[in-house]
Structure formats: C-alpha cells, structure tokens
C-alpha positions as CSV (number, residue, x, y, z in Angstrom):
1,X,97.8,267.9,22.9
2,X,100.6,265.0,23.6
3,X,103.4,266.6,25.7
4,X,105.8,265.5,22.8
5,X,104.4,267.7,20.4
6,X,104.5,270.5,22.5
7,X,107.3,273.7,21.5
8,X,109.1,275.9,23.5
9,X,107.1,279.5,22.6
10,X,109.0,282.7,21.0
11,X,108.3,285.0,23.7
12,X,109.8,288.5,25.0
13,X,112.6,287.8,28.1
14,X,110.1,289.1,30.6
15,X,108.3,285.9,29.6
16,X,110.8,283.4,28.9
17,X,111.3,283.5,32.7
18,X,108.2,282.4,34.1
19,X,106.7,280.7,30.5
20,X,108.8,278.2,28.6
21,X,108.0,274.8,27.4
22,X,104.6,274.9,27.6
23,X,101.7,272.6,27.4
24,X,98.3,274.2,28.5
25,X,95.2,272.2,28.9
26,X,92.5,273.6,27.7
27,X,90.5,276.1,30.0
28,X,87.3,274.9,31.5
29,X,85.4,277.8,30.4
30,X,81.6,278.4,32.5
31,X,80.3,278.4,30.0
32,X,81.5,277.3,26.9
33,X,81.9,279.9,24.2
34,X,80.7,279.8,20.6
35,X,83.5,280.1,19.1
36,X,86.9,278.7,21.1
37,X,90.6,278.1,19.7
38,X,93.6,277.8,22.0
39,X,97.2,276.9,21.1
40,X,98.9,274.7,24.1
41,X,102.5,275.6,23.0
42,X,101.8,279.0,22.6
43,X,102.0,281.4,25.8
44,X,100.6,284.7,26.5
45,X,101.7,286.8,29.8
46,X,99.4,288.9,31.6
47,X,101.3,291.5,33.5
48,X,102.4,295.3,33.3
49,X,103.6,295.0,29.4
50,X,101.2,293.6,28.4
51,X,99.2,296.0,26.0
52,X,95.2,295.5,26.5
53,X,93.5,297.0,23.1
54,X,89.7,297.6,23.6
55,X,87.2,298.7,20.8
56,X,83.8,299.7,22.0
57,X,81.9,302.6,21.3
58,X,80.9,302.8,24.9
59,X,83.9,304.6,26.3
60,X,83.5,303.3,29.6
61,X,84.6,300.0,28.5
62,X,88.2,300.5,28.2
63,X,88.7,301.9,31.5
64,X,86.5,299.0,32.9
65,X,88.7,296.5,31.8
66,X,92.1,298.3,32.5
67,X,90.9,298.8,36.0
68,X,89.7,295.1,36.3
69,X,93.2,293.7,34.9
70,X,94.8,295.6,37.8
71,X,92.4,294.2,40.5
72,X,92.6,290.7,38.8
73,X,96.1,290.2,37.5
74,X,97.6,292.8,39.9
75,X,99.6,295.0,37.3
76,X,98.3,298.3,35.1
77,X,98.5,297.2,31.1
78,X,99.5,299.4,28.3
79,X,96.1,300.4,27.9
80,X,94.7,300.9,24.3
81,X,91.5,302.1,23.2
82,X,90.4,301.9,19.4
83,X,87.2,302.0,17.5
84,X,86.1,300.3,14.1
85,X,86.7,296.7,15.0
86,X,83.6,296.5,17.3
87,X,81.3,296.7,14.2
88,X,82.3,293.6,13.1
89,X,80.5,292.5,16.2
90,X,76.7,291.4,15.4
91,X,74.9,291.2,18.9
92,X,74.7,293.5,21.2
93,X,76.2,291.4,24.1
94,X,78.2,289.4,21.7
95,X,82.6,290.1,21.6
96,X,85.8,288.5,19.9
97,X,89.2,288.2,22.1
98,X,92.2,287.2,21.1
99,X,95.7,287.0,22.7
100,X,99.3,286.8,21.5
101,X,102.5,287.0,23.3
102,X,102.3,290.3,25.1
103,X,98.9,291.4,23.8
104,X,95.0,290.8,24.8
105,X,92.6,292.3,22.1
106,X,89.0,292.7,22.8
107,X,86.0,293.7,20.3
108,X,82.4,294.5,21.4
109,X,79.6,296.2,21.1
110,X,78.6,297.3,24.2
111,X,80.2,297.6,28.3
112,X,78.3,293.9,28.4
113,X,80.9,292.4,25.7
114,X,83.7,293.8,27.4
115,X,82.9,292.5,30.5
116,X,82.2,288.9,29.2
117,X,85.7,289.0,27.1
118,X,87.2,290.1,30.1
119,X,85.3,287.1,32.4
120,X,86.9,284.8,29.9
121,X,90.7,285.9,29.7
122,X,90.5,285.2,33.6
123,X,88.6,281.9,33.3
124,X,91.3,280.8,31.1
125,X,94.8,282.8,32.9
126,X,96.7,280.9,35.6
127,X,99.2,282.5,38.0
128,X,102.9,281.7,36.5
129,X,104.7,278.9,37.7
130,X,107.8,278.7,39.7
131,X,108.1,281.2,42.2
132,X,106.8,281.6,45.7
133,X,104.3,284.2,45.6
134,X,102.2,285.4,42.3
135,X,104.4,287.6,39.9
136,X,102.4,287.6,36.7
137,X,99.3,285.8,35.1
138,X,99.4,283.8,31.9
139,X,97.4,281.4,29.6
140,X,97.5,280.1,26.4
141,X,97.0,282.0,23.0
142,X,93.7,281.9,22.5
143,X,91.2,283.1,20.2
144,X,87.2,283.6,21.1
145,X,84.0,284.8,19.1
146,X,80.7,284.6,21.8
147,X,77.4,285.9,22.2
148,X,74.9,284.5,24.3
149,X,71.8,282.9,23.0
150,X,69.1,284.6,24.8
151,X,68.9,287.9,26.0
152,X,67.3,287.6,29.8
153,X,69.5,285.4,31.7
154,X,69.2,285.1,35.6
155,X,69.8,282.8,38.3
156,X,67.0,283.1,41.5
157,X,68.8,282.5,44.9
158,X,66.5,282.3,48.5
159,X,67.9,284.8,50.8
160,X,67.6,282.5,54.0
161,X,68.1,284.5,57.8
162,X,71.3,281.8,58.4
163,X,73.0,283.8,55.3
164,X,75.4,286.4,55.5
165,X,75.2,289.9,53.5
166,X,78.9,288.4,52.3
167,X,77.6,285.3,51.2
168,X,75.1,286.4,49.0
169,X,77.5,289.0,47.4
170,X,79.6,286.2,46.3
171,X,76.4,284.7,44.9
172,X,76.1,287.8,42.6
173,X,80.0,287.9,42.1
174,X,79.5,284.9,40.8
175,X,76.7,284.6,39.2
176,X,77.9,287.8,36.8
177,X,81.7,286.1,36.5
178,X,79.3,283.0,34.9
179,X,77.7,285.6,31.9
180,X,73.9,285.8,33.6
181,X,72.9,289.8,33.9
182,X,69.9,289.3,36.4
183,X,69.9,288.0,39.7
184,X,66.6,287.8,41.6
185,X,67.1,287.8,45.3
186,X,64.1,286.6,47.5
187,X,63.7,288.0,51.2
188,X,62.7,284.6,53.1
189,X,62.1,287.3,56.1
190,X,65.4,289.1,55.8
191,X,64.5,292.4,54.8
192,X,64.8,295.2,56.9
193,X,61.9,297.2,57.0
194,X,61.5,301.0,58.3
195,X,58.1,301.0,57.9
196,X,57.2,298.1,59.2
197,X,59.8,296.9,61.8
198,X,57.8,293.7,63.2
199,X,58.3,292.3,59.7
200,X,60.3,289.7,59.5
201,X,62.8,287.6,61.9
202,X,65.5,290.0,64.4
203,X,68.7,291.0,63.0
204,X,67.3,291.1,59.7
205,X,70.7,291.1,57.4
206,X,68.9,292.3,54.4
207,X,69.7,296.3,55.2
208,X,69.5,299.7,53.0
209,X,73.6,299.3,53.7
210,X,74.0,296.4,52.6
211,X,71.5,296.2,49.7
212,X,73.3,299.3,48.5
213,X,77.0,297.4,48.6
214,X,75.5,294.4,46.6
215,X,74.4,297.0,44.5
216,X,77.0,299.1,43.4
217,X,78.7,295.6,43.2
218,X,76.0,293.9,40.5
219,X,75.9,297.9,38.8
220,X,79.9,297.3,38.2
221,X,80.0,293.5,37.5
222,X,76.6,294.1,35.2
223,X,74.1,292.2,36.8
224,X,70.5,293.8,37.4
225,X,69.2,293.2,40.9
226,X,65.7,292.0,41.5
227,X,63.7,291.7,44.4
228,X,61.2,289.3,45.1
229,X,58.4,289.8,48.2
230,X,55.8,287.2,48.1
231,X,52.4,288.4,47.4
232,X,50.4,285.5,48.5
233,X,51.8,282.7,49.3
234,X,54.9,281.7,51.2
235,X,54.0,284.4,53.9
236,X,55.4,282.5,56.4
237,X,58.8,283.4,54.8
238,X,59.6,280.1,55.7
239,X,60.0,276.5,54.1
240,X,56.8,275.2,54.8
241,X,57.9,271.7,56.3
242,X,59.6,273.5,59.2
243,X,56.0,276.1,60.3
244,X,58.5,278.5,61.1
245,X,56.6,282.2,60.5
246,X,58.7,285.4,60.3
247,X,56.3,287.2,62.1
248,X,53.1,285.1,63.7
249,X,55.9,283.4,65.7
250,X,57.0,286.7,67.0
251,X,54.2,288.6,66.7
252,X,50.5,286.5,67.6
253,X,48.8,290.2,67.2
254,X,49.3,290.6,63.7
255,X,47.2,287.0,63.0
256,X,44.9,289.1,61.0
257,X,47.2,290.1,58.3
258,X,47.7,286.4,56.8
259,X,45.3,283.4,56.3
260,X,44.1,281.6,59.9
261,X,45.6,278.1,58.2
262,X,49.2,278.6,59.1
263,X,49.5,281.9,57.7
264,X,50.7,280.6,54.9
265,X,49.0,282.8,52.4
266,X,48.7,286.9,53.3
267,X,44.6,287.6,53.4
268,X,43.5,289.1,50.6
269,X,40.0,290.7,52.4
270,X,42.3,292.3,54.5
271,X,42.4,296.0,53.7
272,X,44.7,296.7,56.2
273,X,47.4,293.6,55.2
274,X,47.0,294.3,51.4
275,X,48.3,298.2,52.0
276,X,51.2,297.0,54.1
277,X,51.5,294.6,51.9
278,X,52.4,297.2,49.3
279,X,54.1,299.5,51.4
280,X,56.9,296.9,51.9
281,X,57.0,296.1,48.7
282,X,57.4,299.9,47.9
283,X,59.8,300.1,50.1
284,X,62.1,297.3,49.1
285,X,62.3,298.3,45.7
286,X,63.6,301.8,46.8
287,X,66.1,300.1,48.7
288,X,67.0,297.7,45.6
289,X,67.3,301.0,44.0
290,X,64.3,300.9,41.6
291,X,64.9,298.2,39.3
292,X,63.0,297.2,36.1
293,X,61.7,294.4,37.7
294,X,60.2,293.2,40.7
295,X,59.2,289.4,41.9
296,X,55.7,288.8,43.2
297,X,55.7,285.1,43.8
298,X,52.4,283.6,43.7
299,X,53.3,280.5,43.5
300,X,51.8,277.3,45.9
301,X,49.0,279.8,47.1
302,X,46.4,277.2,48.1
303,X,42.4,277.9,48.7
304,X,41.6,280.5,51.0
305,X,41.0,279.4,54.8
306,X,39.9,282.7,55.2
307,X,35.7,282.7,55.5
308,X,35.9,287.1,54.1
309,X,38.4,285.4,51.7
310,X,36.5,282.5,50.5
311,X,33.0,284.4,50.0
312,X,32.3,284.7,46.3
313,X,34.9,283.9,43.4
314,X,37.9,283.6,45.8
315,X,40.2,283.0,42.5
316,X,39.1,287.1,41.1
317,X,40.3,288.1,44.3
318,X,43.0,287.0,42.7
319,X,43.3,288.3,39.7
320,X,41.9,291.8,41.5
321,X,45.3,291.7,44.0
322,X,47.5,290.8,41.0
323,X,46.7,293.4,38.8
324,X,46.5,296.0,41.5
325,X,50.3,295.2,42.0
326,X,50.6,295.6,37.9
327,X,49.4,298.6,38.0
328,X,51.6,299.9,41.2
329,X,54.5,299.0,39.6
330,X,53.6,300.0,36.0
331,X,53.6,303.8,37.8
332,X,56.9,302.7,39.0
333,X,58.3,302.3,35.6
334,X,59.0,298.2,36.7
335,X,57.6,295.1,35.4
336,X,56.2,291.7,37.5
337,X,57.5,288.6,37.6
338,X,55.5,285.9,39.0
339,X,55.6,282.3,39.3
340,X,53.2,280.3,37.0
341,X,51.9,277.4,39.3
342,X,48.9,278.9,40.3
343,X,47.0,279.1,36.4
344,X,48.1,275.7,35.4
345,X,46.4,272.4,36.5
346,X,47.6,269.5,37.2
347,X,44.7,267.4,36.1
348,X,44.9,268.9,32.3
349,X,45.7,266.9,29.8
350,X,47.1,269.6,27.5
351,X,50.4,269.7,30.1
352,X,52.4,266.3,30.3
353,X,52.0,263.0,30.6
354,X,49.8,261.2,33.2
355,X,48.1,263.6,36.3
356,X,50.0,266.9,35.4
357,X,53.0,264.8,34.6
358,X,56.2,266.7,35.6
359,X,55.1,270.0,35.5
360,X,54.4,272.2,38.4
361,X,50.7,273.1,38.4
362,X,48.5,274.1,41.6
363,X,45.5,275.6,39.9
364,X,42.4,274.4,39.0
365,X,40.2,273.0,36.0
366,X,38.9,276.1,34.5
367,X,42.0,278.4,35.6
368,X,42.9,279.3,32.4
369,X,39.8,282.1,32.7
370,X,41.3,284.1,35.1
371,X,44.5,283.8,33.8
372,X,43.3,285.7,30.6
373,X,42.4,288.1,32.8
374,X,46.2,289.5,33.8
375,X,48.0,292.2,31.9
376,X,50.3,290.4,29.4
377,X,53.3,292.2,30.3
378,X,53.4,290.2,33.3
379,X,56.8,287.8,32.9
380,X,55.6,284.2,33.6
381,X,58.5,282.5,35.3
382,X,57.2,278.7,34.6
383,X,59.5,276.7,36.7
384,X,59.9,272.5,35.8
385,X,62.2,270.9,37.8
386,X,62.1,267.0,36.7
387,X,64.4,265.7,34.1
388,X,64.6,266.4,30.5
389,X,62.5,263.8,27.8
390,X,63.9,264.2,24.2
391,X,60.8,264.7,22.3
392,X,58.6,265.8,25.5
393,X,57.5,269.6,24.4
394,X,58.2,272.1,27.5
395,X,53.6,272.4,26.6
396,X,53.0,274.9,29.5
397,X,56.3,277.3,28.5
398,X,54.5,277.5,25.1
399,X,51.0,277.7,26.2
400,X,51.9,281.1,28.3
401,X,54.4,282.1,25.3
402,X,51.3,281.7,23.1
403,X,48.9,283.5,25.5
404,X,51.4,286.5,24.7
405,X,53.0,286.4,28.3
406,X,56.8,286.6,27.9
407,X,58.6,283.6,29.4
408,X,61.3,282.4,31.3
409,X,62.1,278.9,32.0
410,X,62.8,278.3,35.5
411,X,64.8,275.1,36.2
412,X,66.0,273.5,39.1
413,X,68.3,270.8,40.4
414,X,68.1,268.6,37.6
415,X,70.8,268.6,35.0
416,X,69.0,267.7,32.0
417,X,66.2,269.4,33.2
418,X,68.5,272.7,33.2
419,X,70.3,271.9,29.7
420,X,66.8,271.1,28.1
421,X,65.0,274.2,28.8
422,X,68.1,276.3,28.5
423,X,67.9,275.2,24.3
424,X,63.9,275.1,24.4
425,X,64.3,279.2,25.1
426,X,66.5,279.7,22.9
427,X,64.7,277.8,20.0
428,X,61.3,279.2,21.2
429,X,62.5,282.7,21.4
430,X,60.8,282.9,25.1
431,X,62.5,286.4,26.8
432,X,65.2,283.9,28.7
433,X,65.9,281.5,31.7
434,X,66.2,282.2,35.4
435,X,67.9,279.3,37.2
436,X,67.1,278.2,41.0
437,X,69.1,276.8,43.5
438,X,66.4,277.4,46.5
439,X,68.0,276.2,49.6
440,X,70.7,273.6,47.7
441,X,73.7,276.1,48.8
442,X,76.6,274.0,49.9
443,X,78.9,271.3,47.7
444,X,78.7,269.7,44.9
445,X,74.6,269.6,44.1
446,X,74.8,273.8,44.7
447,X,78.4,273.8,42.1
448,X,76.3,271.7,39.6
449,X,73.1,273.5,39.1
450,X,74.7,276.4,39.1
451,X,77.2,275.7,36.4
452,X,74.7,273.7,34.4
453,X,72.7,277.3,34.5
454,X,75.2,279.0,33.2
455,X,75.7,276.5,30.3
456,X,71.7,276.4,29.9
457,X,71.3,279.9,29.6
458,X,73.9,281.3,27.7
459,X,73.1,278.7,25.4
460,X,76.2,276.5,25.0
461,X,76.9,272.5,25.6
462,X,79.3,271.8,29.1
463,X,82.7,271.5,28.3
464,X,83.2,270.2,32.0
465,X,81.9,266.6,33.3
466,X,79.1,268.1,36.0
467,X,78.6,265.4,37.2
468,X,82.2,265.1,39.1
469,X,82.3,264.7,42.9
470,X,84.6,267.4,43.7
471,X,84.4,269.9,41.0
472,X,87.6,271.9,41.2
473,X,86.7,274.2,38.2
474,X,83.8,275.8,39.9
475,X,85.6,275.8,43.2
476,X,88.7,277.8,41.5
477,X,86.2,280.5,40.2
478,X,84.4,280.7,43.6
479,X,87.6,281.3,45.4
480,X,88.5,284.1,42.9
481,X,85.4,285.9,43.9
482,X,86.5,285.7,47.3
483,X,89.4,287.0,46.3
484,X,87.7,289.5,45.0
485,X,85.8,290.5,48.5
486,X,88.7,290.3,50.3
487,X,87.3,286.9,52.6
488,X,89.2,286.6,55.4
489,X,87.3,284.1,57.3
490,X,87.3,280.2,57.2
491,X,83.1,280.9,57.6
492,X,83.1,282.7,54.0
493,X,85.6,280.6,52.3
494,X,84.7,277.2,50.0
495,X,81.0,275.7,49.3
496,X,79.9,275.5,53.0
497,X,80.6,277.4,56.2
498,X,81.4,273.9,58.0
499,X,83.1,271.0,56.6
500,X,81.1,268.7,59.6
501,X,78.2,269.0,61.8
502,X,78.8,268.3,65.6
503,X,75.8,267.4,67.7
504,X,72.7,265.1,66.5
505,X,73.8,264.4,62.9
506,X,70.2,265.0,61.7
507,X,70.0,266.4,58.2
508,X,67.4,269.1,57.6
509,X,67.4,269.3,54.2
C-alpha cells in the first residue's frame, strides 16, 4: 500500500503512543497461509490489555497460548476462553485468527490449531517503535483461515558429533515455529549408550538429559520426536567420503560386528552384532521417550563383503533383518520408517528418464520381489533430490503408494525439487513429506531448504523470494528461537558458529 493512502488508526491511548500513522508491510509469513488479509493502516497492540479469546474444546489450549504470549510478547493478556466458534473449523489442525485494535481472536479445533494461530500472530508482530528498549508488540489487523495440506509433515536433520545439544534444540524450535509436527533426528554416532558404551565417538552429546530437554521442548511446541539408528548401512556413522567410523577407529576389536569393506554396512550373519544391534535401538527409543515412530535407514546398503553374509540370497537376509525389526517395534506400539533406495533400480525403465534418471535407486533388477515381501505398514521415505520437471510424474512415490506402503516424499536441497513434491503429496494423498537438510547447516543454502520445506509441506506457494542472498526473514525467526533458549553465546547465535575459517581455507563440504 502507497504511504499516501495510508490513515492514522482509531486506537485506545495506550496505543496511540507507540502506534500512529501506520503503514505495515505485509508479514512474510513461513509459510504462507490459506487464507491471508492484513490492513496496513490499521494497528493492533500486543501487550497486557490486550484481550486474547480462544475457542477450542481442548482446554489446554487457552492456557497454552496465554502462557506463550507472556514468554513471547512479555505481558499477561486478558485471557478469554469460549467454545462454539471452533466448530466452524473443518480440519483437525486447521484455525481462523483475527485481530482488531486491542483484541487477538483464535478458533481451532484442536491444541495443534492453537499453536499454529499463535505461530502466526508472532510471525506477523513487531516490537513497537520509538523507545529504547521493547515495551509492547504490535502488527497489523489481520485476518487468517489455515489448515495444512497434508497431515505428516517433518523435516530430517543429521545429528553430527561437531553439534551442540543447543543447536539442535533450535533446530526443533524451529522446525515447530515453521507448522511441521515431526522431526526425525539421526544419531551420526552421537548417542550415548548405557549398554553399549564403546558405541559411538567420546563425549557423545546425544544424552538421556538432554534427549529428555528436547523433549519436553518438541512435547510443548508439538512436534513428535523421531529417532533414527541405521540398520544397515551408514554404520560408520560417518559421511562416507571422509572413512571416519564411530567405533572401528576406536575400537579395531569390535571388526566383527560390521562388514570387513569399510564397515560400512553392520553384518547381518552376525548373531552377536544383530542383538546389539537391537539393543541400541531399544534403548534409544526409551530415551526418545517411546515415540510412534522409529527410523531404520537402509538406505545406500551396498552387496555384502561379508563371505557368511554373501552365502545364499544375501538380499532375504534382508528382508529377514527388516522385518525382524517390524516386528520388535510392532510389540513396541511404533512404526518403521526406512529409506527406499535399496528396492528401486536404477536401470528400470518404469522410474525416470535415461539410467534411473533422477531418482535415487541402489537396488537391483528383480528387487521389486523382496520388496513385496515387507510388512506394508512400513513408511517408505522415497527421497528425490534433483529438480522439479513439470509434467515428470514423482513414478517411484506412486509405485510404493500403489504397493500399499504409505509415503513420504523426502526432498533435499533443490527448490523446485522441494515445492514439486510438497504439491505431488498433497494431490496423491501420500501420508506427507519429510524435508532434509543432511549436513547443509550454515547460511543461506541451510535458510532456503528449510523455508522451501515448510512451504512444500504445509502445502502453500512462498510468499518470500528464496532465492535472496541474505534472507533476513528466516534469520528474524531463527533469532526469536534463540530468544526463546535464552542463547547467550556468539557460538549459538545466527546461521553458523563462525563467520570465517582461519587456518588452510579448505572447504570440506
């Protein structure tokens, strides 16, 4: 709106002295809602008078939002809780908010809407102008209807031993302020095991304590926490290029437990590796605190070096350690997730363009058998991490959807890539989209992906250009989670720990 059009708003005195002659821009939502109105010239004030009207028939959602406007906006509201207008509400997750002068009025269905109302009043809210220190929050009227377009929607971050227990909370802090309500978290040789305390590198970070912080965080914030332990390969717990291993270089007497060829896979002929195998396992979804899900991996498990390993149908070994896992964790009341890779191949035709095309496929001719062999309520997390190709058909998502596995598309780094399947799930009604950042976890590539997830799998089109240099809407949202967490150091504050590298300038990524 041209600045000459703008109006001085009719607001209460309290206002009038931090609000007056406004011209908003409008709010760079992550993501976009559904449904979005906003009135420049029109100003509403968030602080102790202003009265906050809930209606939910979860009656934990009204005191959920009072007591994240005090922690947020740093005053108590008038506090309002009413029922009737929630019904008017048609999904589950979905909610209205509105906001006049003095008053914020929220409508959902369930704690979930709440929170995502509540996600976007402080995605659009900016401290007040003209004073030296913070006295009261305010934004432009607005009015909102939202829902999110599918219902599983997560985003998969790597666990790496240089990260922090803090750093991966604001990952989750995030990662709910953004609308997803799974996060997957993958030990790269960071959990601390009791049972098996040669596993993994020293100073392990990822602790009972301080699983059970992220926790209670994600449980308040609503995100579900899901571990992931590889069950095959990647048992290095290591990026393969560097032949770092989290516990052959430590530990040469436990060469039995994985494959002789760089231990990259865990041997499956091995009695003895396959029941500590699942005693970690066990164990880390105790200390996740026994979630619905858990992450097996699987993927880029090449052929058996092994000679026990390779004897007979190496591949029903396979599908014998897989669904043993199924069936542990079916006892456990929790589903599997596991990477696709490994039952597609790249040399059928049925999957892309050319040699496998752009899909991700490390099985073989024939693979397809076996696969028909797992227990369908295994979630197939097909990752594709090339470029989107209007007309292209995401073929191996609907070949497992088809199969009767239930599906979640797994993007990467690629923009279009992300946006593409993000509107494929939703038109294909696969279960939903879990989005990857791997070790991309500093600056603008990690800002991108990450808001071009949150986009994808709520289902909405960017309202922000992801493809700026510096971008200063995702920054501001990351620095109010670390407001959150109280940061205190320069380490935990920004996209990076370091703004340079001193010594030989070599780039490892």
């Amino acid at each position: 709106m041209n600045n000459a059009l703008c109006k001085i708003a009719a607001l209460s005195v309290a206002a009038a002295q931090t609000c007056f002659g406004v011209c908003f821009q409008e709010p760079k939502l992550i993501p976009a809602a559904r449904e979005f109105k906003f009135f420049a010239d029109r100003c509403t004030m968030l602080d102790s008078n202003t009265v906050l009207t809930v209606a939910c028939g979860d009656l934990r959602a009204a005191d959920w939002a009072a007591r994240h406007f005090k922690a947020w906006f740093g005053q108590s509201p008038r506090l309002k809780a009413e029922s009737g207008r929630e019904a008017q509400i048609k999904e589950d997750e979905g909610y209205s908010l509105a906001t006049d002068s003095n008053s914020v009025r929220i409508a959902a269905r369930s704690l979930a809407g709440v929170r995502y109302a509540m996600y976007t009043l402080r995605q659009c809210a900016m401290a007040a102008r003209g004073t030296a220190e913070t006295k009261a929050y305010v934004l432009p009227h607005v009015e909102v209807v939202d829902a999110p377009g599918v219902k599983w929607r997560g985003m998969h971050f790597c666990w790496f031993p240089e990260l922090s227990a803090e750093f991966v909370e604001h990952e989750i802090r995030m990662a709910a302020y953004l609308k997803f309500n799974h996060v997957v978290l993958e030990s790269w040789g960071v959990f601390d095991s009791k049972r098996h305390p040669w596993y993994g590198w020293p100073d392990r970070p990822m602790t009972r304590e301080a699983l059970a912080r992220l926790k209670a965080v994600a449980d308040d914030l609503g995100v579900t926490l899901v571990p992931q332990l590889n069950a095959l390969g990647h048992a290095a717990n290591a990026r393969g290029r560097y032949q770092k291993h989290a516990v052959l270089d430590l530990h040469p007497e436990r060469q039995p437990l994985f494959e002789p060829m760089g231990g990259w896979n865990w041997c499956l002929s091995n009695g003895e590796a396959m029941s500590i195998l699942r005693d970690i396992m066990v164990e880390m979804h105790e200390a996740f605190g026994s979630p619905p899900y858990f992450h097996i991996g699987c993927d880029e498990a090449y052929q058996p070096s092994c000679p026990e390993c390779r004897e007979g149908d190496w591949r029903d070994r396979i599908v014998r350690h897989v669904t043993s896992l199924h069936d542990l964790f079916a006892a456990r009341g929790t589903r599997l997730l596991m990477w696709h890779d490994m039952f597609v191949s790249p040399k059928d035709k049925r999957f892309g363009p050319g040699d496998g095309g752009l899909y991700g496929g490390h099985g073989e001719l024939g693979c397809e058998k076996y696969l028909l062999k797992l227990p369908r309520d295994i979630v197939v997390c097909d990752w594709y991490y090339g470029h989107h190709v209007d007309g292209w058909r995401y073929t191996t998502h609907e070949y497992f959807h088809k199969l009767g596995f239930e599906v979640l598309a797994c993007p990467w780094k690629e923009t279009t890539g992300i946006l593409g399947q993000g509107r494929e799930a939703a038109r294909q009604g696969w279960l939903g989209f879990l989005g990857t950042s791997w070790h991309m976890l500093t600056g603008t590539n990690y800002s991108r992906l990450f808001a071009a997830s949150a986009f994808a799998a709520w289902g909405t089109e960017p309202t922000v250009d992801l493809a700026e240099p510096e971008p200063a809407w995702f920054g501001t949202y990351w620095r109010q989670m670390g407001w959150d967490m109280g940061v205190k150091h320069y380490r935990d504050c920004g996209l990076s720990e370091t703004q340079i590298t001193r010594g030989t300038g070599i780039n490892l990524d």
